[in-house]
MDAnalysis code that builds the backbone (N, CA, C; Angstrom):
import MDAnalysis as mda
import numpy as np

u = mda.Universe.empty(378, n_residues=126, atom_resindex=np.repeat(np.arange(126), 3), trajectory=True)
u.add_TopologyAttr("name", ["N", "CA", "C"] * 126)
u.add_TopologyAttr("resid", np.arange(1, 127))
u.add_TopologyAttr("resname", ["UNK", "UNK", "UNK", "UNK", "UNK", "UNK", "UNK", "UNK", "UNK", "UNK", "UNK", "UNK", "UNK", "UNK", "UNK", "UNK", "UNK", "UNK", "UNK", "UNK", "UNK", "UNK", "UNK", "UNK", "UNK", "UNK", "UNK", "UNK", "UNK", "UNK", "UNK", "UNK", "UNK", "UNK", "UNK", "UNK", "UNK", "UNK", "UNK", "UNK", "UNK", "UNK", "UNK", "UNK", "UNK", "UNK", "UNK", "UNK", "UNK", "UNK", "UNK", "UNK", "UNK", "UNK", "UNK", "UNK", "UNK", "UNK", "UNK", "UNK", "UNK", "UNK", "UNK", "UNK", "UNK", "UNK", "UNK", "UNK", "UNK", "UNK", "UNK", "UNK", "UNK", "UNK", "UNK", "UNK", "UNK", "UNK", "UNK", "UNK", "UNK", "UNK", "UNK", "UNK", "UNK", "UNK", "UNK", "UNK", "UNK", "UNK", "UNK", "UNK", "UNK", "UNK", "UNK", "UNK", "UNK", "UNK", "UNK", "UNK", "UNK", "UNK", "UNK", "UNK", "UNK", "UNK", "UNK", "UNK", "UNK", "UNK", "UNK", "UNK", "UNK", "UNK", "UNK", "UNK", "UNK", "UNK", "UNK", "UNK", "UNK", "UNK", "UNK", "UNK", "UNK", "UNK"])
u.atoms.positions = np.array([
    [98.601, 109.468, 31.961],
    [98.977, 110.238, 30.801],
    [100.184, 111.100, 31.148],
    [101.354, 111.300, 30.474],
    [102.620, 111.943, 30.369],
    [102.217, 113.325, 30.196],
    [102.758, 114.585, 30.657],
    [102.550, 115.631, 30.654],
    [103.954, 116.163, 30.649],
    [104.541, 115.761, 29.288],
    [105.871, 116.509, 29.315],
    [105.893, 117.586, 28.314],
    [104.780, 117.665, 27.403],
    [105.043, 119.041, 26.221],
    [103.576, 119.794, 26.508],
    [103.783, 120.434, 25.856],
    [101.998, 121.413, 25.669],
    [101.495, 120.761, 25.143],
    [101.747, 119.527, 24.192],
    [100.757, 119.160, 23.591],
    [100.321, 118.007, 24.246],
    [100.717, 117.409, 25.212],
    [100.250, 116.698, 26.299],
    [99.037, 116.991, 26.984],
    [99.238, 118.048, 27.181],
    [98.255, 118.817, 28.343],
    [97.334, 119.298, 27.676],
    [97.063, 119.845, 26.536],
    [95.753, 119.236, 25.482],
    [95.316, 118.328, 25.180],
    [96.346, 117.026, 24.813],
    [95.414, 115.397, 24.711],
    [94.640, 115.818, 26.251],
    [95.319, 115.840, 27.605],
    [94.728, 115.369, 29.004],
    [93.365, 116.147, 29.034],
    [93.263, 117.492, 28.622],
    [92.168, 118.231, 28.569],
    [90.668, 117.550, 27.724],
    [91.313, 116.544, 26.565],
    [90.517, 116.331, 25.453],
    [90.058, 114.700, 26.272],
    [90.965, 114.395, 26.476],
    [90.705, 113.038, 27.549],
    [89.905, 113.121, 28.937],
    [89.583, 114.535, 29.699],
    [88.850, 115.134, 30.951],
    [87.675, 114.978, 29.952],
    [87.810, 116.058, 28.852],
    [86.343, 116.234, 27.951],
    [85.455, 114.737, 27.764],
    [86.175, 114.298, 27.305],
    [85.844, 112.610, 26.497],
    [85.004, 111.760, 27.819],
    [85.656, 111.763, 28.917],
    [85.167, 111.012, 29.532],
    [84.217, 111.825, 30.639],
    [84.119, 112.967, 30.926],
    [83.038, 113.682, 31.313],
    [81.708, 113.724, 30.462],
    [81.991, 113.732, 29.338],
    [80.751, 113.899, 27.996],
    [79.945, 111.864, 28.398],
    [81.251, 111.082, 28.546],
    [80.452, 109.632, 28.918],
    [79.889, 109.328, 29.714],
    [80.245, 110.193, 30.881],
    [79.569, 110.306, 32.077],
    [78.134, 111.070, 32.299],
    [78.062, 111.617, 30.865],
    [76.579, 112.983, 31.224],
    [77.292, 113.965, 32.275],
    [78.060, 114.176, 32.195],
    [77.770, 115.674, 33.056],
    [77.347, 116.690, 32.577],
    [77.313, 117.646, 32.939],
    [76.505, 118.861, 32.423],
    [77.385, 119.169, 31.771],
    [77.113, 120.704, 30.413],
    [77.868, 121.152, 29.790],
    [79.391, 122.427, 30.469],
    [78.285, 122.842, 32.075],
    [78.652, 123.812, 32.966],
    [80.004, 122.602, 33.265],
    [79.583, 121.753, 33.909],
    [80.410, 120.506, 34.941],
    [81.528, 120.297, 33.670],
    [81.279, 119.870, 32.882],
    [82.667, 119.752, 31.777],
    [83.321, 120.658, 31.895],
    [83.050, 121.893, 31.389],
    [84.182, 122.813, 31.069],
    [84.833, 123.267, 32.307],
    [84.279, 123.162, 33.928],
    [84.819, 123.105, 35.173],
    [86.205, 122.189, 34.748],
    [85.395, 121.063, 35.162],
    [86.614, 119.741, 35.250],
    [87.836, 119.952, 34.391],
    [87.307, 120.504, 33.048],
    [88.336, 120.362, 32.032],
    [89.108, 121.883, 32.044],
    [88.108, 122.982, 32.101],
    [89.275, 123.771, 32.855],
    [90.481, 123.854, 34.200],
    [90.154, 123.331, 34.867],
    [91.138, 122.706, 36.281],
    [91.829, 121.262, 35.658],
    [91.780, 120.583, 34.842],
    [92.489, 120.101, 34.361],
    [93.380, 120.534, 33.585],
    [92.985, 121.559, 32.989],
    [94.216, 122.255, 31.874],
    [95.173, 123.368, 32.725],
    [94.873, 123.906, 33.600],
    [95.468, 124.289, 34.715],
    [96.360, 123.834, 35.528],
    [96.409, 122.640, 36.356],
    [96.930, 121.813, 36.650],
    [97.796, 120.993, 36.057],
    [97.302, 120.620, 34.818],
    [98.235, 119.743, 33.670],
    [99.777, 120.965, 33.642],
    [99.298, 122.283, 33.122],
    [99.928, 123.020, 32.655],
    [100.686, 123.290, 34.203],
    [100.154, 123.402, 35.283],
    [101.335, 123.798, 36.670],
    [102.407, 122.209, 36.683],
    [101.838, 121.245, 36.611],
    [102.634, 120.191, 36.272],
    [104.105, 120.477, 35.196],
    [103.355, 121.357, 34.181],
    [104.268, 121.100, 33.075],
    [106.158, 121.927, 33.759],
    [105.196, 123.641, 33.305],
    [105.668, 124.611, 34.055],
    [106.752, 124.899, 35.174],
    [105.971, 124.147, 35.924],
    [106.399, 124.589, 37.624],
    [106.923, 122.679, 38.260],
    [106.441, 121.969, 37.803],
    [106.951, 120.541, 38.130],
    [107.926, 120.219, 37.330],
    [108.229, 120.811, 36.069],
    [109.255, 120.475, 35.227],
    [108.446, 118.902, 34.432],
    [107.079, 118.904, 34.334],
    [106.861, 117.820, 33.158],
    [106.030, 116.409, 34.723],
    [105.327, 116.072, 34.248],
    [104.709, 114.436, 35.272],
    [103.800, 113.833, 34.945],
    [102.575, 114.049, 35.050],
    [101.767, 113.367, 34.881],
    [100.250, 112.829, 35.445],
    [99.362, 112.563, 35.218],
    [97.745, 112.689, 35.145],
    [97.115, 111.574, 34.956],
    [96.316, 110.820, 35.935],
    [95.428, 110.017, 36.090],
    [94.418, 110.462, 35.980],
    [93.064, 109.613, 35.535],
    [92.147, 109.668, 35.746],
    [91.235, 108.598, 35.890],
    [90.055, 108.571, 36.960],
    [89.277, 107.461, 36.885],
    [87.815, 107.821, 37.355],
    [86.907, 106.766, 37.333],
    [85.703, 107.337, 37.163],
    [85.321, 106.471, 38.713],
    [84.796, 107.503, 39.300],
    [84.759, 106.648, 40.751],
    [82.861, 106.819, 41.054],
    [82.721, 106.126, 42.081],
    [81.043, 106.453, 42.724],
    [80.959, 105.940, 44.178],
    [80.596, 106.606, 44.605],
    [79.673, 106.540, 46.227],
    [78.370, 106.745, 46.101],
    [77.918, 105.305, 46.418],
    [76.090, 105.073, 46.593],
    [75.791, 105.399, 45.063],
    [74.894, 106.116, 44.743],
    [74.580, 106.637, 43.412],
    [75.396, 107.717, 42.863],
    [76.126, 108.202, 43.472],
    [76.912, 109.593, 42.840],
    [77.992, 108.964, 41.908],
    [78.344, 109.661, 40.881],
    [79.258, 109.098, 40.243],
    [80.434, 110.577, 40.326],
    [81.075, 110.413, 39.836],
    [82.588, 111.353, 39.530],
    [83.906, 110.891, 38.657],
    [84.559, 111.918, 38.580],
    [85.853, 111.958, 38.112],
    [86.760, 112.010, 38.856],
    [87.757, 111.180, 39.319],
    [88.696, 111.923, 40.050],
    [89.924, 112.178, 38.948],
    [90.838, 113.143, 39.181],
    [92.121, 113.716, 38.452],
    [93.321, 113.250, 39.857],
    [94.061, 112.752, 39.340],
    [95.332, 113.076, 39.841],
    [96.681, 113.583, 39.005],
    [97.580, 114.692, 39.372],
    [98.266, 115.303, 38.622],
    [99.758, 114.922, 39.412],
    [100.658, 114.865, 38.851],
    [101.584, 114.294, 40.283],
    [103.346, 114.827, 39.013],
    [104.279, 115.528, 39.816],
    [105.431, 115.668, 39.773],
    [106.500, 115.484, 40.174],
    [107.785, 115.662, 40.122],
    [108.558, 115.449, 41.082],
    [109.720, 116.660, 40.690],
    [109.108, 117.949, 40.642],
    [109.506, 119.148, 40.426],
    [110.020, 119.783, 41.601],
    [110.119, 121.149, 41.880],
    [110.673, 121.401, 43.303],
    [110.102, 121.516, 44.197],
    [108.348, 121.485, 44.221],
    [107.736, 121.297, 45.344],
    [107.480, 122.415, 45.180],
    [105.848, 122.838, 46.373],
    [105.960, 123.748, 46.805],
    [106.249, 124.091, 48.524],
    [107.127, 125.188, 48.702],
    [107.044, 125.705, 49.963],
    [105.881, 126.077, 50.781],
    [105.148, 126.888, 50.535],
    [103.832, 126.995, 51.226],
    [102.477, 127.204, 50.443],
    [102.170, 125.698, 51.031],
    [101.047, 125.559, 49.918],
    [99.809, 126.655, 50.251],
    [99.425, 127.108, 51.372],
    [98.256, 127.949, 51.840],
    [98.839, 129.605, 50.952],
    [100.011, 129.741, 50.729],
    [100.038, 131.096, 50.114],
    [100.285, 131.081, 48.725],
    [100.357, 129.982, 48.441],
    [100.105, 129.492, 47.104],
    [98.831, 129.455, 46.299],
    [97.947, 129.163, 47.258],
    [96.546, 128.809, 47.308],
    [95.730, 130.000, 47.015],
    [96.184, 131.442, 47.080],
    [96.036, 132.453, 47.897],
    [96.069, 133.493, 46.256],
    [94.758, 133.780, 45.527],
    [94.175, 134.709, 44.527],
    [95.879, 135.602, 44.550],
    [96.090, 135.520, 43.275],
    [97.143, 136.543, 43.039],
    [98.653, 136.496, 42.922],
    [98.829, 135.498, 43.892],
    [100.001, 134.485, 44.389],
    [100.821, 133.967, 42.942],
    [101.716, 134.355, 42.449],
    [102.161, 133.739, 41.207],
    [103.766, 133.340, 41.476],
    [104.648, 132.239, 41.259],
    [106.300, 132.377, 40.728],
    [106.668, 132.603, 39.720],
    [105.613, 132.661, 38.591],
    [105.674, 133.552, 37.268],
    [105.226, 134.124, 37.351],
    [104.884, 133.996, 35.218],
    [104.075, 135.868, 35.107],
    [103.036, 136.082, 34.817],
    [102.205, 134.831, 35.254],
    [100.852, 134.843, 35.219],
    [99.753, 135.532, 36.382],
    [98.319, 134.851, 36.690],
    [97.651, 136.032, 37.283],
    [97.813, 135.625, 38.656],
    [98.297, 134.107, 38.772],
    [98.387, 133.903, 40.170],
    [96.524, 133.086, 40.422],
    [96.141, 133.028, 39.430],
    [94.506, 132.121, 40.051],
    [94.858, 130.593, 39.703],
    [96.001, 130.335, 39.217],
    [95.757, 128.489, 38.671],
    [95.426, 127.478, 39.921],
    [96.043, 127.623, 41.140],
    [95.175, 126.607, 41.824],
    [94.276, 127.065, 43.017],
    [94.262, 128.229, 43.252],
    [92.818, 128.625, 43.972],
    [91.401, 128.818, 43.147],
    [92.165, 129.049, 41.639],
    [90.912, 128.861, 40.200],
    [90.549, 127.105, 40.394],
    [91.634, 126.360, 40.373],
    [91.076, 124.970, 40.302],
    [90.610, 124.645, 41.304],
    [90.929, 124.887, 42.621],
    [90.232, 124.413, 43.877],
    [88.754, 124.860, 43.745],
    [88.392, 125.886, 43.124],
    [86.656, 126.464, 43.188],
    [86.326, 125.773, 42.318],
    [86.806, 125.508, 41.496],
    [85.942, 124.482, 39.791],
    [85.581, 123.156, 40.346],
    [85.998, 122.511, 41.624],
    [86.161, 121.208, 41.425],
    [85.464, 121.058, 43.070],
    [84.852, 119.320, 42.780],
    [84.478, 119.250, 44.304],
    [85.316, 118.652, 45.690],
    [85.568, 118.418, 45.532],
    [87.031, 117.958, 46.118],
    [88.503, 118.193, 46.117],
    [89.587, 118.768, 46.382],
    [90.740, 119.239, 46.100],
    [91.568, 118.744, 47.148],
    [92.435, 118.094, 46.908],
    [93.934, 117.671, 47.952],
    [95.086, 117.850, 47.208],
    [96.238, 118.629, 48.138],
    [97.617, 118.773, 47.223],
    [98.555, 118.192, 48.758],
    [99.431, 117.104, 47.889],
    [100.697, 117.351, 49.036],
    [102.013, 118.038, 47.995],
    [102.526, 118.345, 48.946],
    [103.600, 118.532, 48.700],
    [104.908, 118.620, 49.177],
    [106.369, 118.253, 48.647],
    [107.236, 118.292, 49.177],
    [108.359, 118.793, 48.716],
    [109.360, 119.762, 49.142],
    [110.315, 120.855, 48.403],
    [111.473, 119.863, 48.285],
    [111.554, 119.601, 47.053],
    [112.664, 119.133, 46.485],
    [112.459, 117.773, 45.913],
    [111.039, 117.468, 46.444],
    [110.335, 115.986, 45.500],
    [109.297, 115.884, 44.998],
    [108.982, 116.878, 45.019],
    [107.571, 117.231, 44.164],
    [106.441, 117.369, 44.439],
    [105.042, 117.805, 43.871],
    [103.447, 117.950, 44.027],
    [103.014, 116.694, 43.462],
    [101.641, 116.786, 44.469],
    [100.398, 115.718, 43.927],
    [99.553, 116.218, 44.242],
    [98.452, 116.563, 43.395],
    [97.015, 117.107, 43.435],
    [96.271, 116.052, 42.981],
    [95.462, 116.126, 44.205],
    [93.581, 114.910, 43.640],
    [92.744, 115.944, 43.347],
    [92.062, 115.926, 42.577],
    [90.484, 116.896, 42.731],
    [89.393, 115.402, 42.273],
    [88.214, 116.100, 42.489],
    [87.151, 115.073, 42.442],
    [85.968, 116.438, 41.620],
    [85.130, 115.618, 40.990],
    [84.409, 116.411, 40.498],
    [83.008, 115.921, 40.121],
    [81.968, 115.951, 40.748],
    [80.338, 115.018, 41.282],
    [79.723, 115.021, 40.349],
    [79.308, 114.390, 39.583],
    [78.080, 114.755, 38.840],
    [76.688, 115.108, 39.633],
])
């Protein structure tokens, strides 16, 4: 899914919803997933200058999940651990969007590279 306007990053939120609700997850587990999705969508938009969002429905043994991938080719970040880091903002926000999404979700990986962009996986268990 394209994540180049705001209104992108609401379909992706409504598309996290849609297919979490098919999955049974809990009502708690949805609004996780789909909050760190709207987070992420939106640091994509923002801060990547616009990219884009996978999703697929994965399982190990009996567990099932979601994984998200969010991926840009914006300016990267410089240091992802102080990035990571409650408070931490390059705008004028509160600074929680991806240490907020790393706690919502069960799994979290970001690479990144300054001057070619972010990729975030999260995973999220039923």
């Amino acid at each position: 899914m394209p994540l180049k306007t705001s209104n992108d990053v609401v379909l992706a939120r409504q598309k996290v919803r849609q297919w979490a609700i098919e999955l049974r997850f809990s009502l708690v587990d949805q609004t996780k997933l789909v909050t760190a999705a709207s987070e992420l969508g939106r640091n994509a938009l923002d801060h990547g200058k616009g990219g884009q969002m996978s999703i697929e429905q994965i399982t190990t043994g009996v567990k099932v999940g979601l994984r998200l991938v969010f991926e840009d080719q914006g300016p990267g970040i410089p240091d992802i651990q102080q990035a990571l880091k409650d408070g931490y903002t390059t705008a004028s926000g509160m600074g929680l969007g991806l240490g907020g999404s790393k706690r919502l979700v069960n799994e979290f990986s970001i690479e990144s590279e300054v001057g070619k962009g972010t990729k975030i996986t999260v995973v999220r268990w039923k």
